[in-house]
C-alpha positions as CSV (number, residue, x, y, z in Angstrom):
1,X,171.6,151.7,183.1
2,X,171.5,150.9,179.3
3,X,171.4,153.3,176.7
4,X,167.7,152.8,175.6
5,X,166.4,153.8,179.0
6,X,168.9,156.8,179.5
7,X,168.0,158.2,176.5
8,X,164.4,157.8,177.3
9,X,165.3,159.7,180.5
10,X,166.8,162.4,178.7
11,X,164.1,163.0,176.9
12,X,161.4,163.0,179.9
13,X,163.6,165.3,181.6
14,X,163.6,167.6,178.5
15,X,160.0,167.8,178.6
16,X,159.4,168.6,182.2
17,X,162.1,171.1,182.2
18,X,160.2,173.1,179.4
19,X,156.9,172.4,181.8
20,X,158.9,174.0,184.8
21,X,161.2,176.4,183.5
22,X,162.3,178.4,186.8
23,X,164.3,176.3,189.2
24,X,163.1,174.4,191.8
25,X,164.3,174.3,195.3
26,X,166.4,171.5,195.8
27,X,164.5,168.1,197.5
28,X,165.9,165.3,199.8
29,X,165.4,161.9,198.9
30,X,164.7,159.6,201.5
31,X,163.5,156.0,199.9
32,X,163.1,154.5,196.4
33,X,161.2,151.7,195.4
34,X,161.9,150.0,191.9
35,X,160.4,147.5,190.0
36,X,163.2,144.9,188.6
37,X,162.9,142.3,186.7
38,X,165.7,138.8,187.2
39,X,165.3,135.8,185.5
40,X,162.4,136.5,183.9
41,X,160.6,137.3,187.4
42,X,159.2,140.9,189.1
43,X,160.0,142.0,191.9
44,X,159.6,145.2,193.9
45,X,162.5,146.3,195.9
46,X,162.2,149.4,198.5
47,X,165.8,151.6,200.1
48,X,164.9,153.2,202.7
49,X,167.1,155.9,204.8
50,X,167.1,155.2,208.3
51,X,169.7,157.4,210.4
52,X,172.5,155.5,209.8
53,X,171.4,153.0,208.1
54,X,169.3,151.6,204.9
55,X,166.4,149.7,205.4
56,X,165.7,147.6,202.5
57,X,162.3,144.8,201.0
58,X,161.6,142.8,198.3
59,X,158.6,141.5,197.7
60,X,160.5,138.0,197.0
61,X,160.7,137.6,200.6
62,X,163.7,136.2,201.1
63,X,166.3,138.5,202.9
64,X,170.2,139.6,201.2
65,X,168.0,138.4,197.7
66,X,169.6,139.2,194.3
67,X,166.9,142.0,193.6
68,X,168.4,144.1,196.3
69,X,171.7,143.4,195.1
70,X,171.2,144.5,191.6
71,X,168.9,147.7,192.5
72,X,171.3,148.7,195.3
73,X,174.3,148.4,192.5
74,X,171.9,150.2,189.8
75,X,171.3,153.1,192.3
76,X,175.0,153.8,192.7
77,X,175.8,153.7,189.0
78,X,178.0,150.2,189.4
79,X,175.7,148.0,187.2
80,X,178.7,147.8,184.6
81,X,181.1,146.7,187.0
82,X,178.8,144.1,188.3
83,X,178.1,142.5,185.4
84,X,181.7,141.6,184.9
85,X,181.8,140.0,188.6
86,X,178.1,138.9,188.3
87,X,177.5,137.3,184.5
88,X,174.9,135.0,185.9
89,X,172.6,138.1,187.4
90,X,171.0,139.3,184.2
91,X,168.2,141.8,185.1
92,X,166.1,144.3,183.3
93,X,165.4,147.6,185.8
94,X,162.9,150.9,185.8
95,X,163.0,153.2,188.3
96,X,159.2,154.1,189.5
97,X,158.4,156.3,192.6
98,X,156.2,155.5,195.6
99,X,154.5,158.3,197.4
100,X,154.0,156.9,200.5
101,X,156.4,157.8,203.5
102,X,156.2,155.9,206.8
103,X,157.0,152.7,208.3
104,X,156.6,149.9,205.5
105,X,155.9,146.0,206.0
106,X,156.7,143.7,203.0
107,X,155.1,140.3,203.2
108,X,156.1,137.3,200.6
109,X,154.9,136.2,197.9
110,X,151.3,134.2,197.7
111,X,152.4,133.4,193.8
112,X,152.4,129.2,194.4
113,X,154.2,126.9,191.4
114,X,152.5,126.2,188.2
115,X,151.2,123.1,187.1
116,X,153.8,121.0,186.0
117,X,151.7,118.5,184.8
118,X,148.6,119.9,183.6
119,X,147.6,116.6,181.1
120,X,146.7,114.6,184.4
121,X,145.7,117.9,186.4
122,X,143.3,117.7,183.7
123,X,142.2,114.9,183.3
124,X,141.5,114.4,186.8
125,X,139.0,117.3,187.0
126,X,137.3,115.5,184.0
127,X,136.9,112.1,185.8
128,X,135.3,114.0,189.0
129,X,132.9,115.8,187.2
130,X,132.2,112.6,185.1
131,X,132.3,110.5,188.2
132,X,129.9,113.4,190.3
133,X,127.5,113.1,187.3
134,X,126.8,109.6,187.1
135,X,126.3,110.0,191.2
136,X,124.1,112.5,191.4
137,X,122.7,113.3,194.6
138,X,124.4,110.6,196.3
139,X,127.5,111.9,195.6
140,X,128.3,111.5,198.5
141,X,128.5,108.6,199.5
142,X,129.9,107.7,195.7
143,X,133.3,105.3,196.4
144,X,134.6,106.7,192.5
145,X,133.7,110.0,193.6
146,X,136.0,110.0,196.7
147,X,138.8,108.5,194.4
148,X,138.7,111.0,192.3
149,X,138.7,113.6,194.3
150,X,141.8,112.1,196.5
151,X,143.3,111.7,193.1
152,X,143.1,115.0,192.4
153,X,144.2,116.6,195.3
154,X,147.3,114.4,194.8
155,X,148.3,115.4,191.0
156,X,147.6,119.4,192.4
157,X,150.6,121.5,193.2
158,X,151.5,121.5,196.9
159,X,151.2,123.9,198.7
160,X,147.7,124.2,196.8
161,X,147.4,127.1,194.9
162,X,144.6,129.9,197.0
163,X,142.2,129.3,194.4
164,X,142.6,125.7,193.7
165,X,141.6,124.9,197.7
166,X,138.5,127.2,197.7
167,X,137.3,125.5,194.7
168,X,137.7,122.1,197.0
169,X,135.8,123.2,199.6
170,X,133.2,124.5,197.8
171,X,132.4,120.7,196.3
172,X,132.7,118.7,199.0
173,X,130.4,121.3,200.7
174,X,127.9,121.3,197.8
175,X,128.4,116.9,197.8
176,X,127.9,116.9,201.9
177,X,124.8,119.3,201.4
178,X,123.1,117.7,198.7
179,X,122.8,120.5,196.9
180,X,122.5,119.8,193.4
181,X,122.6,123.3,192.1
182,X,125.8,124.1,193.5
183,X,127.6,121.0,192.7
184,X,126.7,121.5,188.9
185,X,128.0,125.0,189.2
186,X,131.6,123.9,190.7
187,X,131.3,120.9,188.0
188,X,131.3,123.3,185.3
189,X,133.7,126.0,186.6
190,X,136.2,122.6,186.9
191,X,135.1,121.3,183.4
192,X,136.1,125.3,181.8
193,X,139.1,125.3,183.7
194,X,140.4,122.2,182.0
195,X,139.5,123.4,178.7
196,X,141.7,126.6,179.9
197,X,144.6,124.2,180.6
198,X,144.5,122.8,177.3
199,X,143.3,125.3,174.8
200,X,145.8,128.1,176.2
201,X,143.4,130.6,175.4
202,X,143.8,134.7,176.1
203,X,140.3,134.5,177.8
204,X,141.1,132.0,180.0
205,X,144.4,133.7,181.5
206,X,142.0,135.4,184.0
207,X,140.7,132.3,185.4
208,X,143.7,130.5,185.5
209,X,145.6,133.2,187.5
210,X,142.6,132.9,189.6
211,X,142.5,129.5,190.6
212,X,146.6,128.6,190.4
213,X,148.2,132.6,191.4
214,X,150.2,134.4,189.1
215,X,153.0,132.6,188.2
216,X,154.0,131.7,185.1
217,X,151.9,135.0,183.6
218,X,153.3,138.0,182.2
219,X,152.6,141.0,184.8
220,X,149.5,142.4,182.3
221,X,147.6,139.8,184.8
222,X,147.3,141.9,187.9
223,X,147.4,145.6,188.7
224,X,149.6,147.7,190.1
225,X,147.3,150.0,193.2
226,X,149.4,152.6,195.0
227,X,148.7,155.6,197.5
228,X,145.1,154.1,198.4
229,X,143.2,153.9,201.5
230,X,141.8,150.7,202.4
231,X,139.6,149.9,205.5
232,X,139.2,146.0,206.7
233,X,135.7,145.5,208.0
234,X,135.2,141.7,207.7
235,X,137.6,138.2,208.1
236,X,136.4,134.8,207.8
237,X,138.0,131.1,208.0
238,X,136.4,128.8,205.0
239,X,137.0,125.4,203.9
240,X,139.2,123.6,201.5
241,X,140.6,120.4,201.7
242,X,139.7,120.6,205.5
243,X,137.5,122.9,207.9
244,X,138.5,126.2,208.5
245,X,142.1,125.7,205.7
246,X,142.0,129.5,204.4
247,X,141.5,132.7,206.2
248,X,140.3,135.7,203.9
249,X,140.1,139.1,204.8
250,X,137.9,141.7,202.9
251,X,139.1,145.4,202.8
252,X,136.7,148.4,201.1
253,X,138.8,151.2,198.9
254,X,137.2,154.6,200.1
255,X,137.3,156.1,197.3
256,X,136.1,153.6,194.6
257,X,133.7,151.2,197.0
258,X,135.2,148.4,195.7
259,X,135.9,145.0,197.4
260,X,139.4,143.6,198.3
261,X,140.2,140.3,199.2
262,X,143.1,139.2,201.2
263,X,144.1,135.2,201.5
264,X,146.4,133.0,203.3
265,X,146.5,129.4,204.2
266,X,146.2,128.0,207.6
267,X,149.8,128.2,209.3
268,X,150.7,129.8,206.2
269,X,152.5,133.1,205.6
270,X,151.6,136.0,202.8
271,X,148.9,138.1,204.8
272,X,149.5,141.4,206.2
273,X,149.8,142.6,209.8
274,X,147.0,144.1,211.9
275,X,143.4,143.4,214.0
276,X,139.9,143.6,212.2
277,X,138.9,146.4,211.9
278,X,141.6,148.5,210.8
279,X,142.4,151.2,207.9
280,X,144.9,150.5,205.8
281,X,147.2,153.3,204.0
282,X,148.7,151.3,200.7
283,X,152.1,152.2,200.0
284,X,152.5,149.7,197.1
285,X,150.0,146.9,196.4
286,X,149.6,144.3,193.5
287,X,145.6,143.6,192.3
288,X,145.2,139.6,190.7
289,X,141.8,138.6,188.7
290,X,138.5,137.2,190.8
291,X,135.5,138.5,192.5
292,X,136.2,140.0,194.8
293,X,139.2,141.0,193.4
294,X,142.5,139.5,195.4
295,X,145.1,142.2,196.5
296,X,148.5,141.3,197.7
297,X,149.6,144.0,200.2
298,X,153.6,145.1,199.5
299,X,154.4,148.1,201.6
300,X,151.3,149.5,203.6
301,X,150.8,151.2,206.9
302,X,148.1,150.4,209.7
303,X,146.1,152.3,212.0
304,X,144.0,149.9,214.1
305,X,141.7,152.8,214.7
306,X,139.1,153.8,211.9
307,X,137.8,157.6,211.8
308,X,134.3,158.3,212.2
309,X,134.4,160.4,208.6
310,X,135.6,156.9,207.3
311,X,132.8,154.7,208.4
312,X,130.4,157.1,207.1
313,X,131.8,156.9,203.7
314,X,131.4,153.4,204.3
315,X,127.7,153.5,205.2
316,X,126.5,156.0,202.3
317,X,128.2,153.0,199.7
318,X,126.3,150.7,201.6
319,X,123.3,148.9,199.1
320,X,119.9,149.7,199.6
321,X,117.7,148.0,197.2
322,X,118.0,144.4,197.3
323,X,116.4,143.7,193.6
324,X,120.5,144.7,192.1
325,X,121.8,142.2,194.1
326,X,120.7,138.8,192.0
327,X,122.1,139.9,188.6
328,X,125.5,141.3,190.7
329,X,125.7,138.3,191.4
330,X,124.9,135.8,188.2
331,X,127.5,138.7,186.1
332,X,130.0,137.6,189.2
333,X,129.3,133.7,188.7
334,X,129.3,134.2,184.7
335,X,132.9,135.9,184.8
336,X,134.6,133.4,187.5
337,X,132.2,130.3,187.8
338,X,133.1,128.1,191.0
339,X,135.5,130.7,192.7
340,X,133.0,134.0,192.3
341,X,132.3,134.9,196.3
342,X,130.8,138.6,195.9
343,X,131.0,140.4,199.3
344,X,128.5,143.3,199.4
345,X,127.3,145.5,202.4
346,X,123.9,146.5,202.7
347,X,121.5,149.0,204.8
348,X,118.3,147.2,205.2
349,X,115.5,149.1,207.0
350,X,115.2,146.1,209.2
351,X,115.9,143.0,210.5
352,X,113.0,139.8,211.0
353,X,112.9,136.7,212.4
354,X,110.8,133.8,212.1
355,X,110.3,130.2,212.0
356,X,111.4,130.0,208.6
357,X,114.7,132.0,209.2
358,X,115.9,135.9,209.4
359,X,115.2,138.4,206.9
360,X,116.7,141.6,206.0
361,X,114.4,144.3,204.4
362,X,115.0,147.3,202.3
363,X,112.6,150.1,201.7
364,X,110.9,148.4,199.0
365,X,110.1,145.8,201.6
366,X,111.4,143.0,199.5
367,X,113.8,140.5,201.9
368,X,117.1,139.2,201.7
369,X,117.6,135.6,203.3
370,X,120.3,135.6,205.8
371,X,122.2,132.2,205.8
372,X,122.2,130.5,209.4
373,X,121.8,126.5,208.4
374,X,125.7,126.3,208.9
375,X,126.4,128.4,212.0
376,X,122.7,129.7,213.7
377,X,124.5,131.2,216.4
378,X,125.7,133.5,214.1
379,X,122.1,134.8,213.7
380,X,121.8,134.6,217.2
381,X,124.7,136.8,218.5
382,X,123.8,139.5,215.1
383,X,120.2,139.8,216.9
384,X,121.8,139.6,219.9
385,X,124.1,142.5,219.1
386,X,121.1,144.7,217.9
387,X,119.1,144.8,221.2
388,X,121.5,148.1,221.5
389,X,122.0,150.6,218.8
390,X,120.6,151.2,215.9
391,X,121.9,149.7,212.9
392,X,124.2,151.0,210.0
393,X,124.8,148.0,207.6
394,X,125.5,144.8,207.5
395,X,128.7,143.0,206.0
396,X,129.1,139.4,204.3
397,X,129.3,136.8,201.5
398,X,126.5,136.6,198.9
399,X,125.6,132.6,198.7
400,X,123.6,130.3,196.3
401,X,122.0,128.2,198.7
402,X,119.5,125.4,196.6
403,X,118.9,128.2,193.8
404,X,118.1,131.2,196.9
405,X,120.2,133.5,197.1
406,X,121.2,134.4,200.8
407,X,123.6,136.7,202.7
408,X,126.0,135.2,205.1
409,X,127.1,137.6,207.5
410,X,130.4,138.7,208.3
411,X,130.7,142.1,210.2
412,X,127.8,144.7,211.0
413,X,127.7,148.5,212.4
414,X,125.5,149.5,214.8
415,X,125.8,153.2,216.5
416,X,125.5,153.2,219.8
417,X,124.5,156.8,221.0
418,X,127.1,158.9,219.4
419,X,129.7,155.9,219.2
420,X,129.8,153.8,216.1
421,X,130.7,150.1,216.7
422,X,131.6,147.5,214.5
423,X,130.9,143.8,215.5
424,X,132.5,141.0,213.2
425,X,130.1,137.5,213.4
């Protein structure tokens, strides 16, 4: 331990004793979890006491890592020694506690690598949007547009960064759809991203963690979330570079409302365990830049069973006037243009369906488009589903489709007598 932090100890210690002068009863400790820095790089590392033996993680996920090494060594006082043996290891460590007790799941990393090259990532993203301009509408079926587009994909960092292959899919959907509106919007996000890569700007960290992960970044880009209660009530597959390339997860805190993401790549690792719905008690999580906001579950524990108390403090969260919805969504646009996928639940006072499509309501009577063009048996099975129960709120992705704004439904809750049940679509 060096001298700077012991000292700082000391004088913690100091001030707690005068804030508890009687003595306490003595306390068993059971697990640790510390935050340790190697090489310039964060990790958490949990000890836990099992019987006769010492469980250990690290959020580096590789197994027998340096990080445990060091904050196995710097638990039993024999940092000094190791440094001797160990010159190579240099490592900065703090001690933090985690309240949670219980059986823990560590899953790696989703931090990918930087851009090594980010003159020709660049450039690239210039030349698409120059070459998706000049196109227009017929985008396409634009020769220079699909060699741009190749072009970048190939100059990207492989795996491609979370982000990065959202932002993909999103413009070859808006090319295939003709949708003019939505290409310009991607165009631009892509245009201020590659002023971000250049200008290395403080207000442009936020968008670049968001599109390439946090690596590379000091750790004042994400938040650390401990001892919260999350409940997944919605997953999804959506395109990148192909159908269906990234699974996303959405998860509601209970206390605040807000909205969670969780991402992983098809055949790819760096999502947690557990089915849909399911509540989640957060040991130790870490919170990155976007709307929603993407969380990277560290230590957590699952109950595949939701309480009815929970769902109800779902349902009075729920939204119930439709008019807050449009500028929700242009502040989410403004702050992350071309990634911004606001996930809302609502409680509409009823569903309609016509030729022209299907409709929620709220009070107010004014409607809310729900998006079918891509999948109308989605639509189907939701109206389907409602022919029993009565209906607590519906779940999904807020969507700009050719300047209307629409709902695309994810999950919805219906009670059914006394028994609530949740459907995902």
């Amino acid at each position: 331990m060096s001298q700077s932090l012991k000292a700082l100890l000391e004088k913690s210690l100091g001030h707690y004793k005068q804030l508890h002068p009687t003595s306490l009863p003595s306390a068993f400790v059971d697990g640790i979890t510390l935050s340790m820095r190697y090489k310039g790089q964060t990790e958490i590392v949990a000890l836990q006491y099992r019987s006769e033996s010492v469980a250990h993680s690290c959020t580096c996920g590789r197994a027998e890592c340096e990080h445990v090494l060091l904050t196995m060594q710097w638990v039993l006082g024999q940092e000094e020694q190791a440094q001797a043996k160990t010159a190579s290891l240099e490592g900065e460590i703090t001690r933090e506690k985690s309240g949670l007790t219980g059986v823990y799941r560590t899953i790696p990393s989703l931090d990918r690598p930087p851009i090594e090259d980010t003159t020709s990532f660049a450039a690239r993203l210039n030349e698409l949007a120059t070459s998706a301009v000049r196109a227009g509408v017929d985008a396409v079926d634009s020769p220079s547009v699909e060699d741009n587009f190749t072009g970048l994909v190939h100059v990207a960092p492989k795996p491609h960064p979370l982000g990065f292959e959202r932002w993909l899919g999103r413009v070859k959907r808006a090319i295939s759809q003709h949708d003019a509106d939505q290409l310009a919007s991607q165009l631009f996000a892509g245009a201020q991203i590659s002023r971000d890569l250049n200008d290395h700007k403080q207000e442009g960290r936020a968008r670049l963690a968001a599109w390439f992960g946090t690596r590379g970044f000091d750790s004042s880009i994400s938040e650390r979330m401990q001892d919260r209660v999350l409940i997944e009530i919605a997953r999804e597959w959506l395109s990148g570079t192909r159908r269906a390339s990234l699974e996303r997860r959405y998860f509601v805190d209970t206390l605040s409302g807000e909205v969670f993401r969780e991402e992983r790549l098809q055949g790819g690792d760096g999502a947690s365990s557990g089915p849909c719905p399911r509540i989640v008690h957060v040991g130790l999580a870490q919170v990155y830049p976007g709307v929603p906001r993407r969380i990277r579950l560290l230590q957590y524990v699952v109950s595949g069973k939701v309480p009815f108390a929970d769902w109800s403090r779902i349902e009075s969260m729920a939204n119930t006037q439709f008019e807050e919805l449009l500028p929700f969504y242009r502040n989410a646009i403004n702050s992350f243009a071309g990634l911004a996928e606001p996930f809302v639940w609502i409680k509409p006072v009823r569903l309609e369906q016509t030729a022209a499509g299907a409709y929620a309501l709220d009070e107010a009577g004014m409607p809310l488009p729900l998006a079918s063009a891509d999948a109308p048996s989605e639509i189907d099975l939701l109206f389907k589903e409602m022919q029993s129960g009565n209906l607590q709120w519906l779940a999904g992705r807020l969507i700009d489709s050719h300047g209307t704004l629409m709902l695309r439904v994810r999950s919805i809750m219906r009670l059914d007598g006394k028994e609530l049940k949740h459907t995902r679509i």
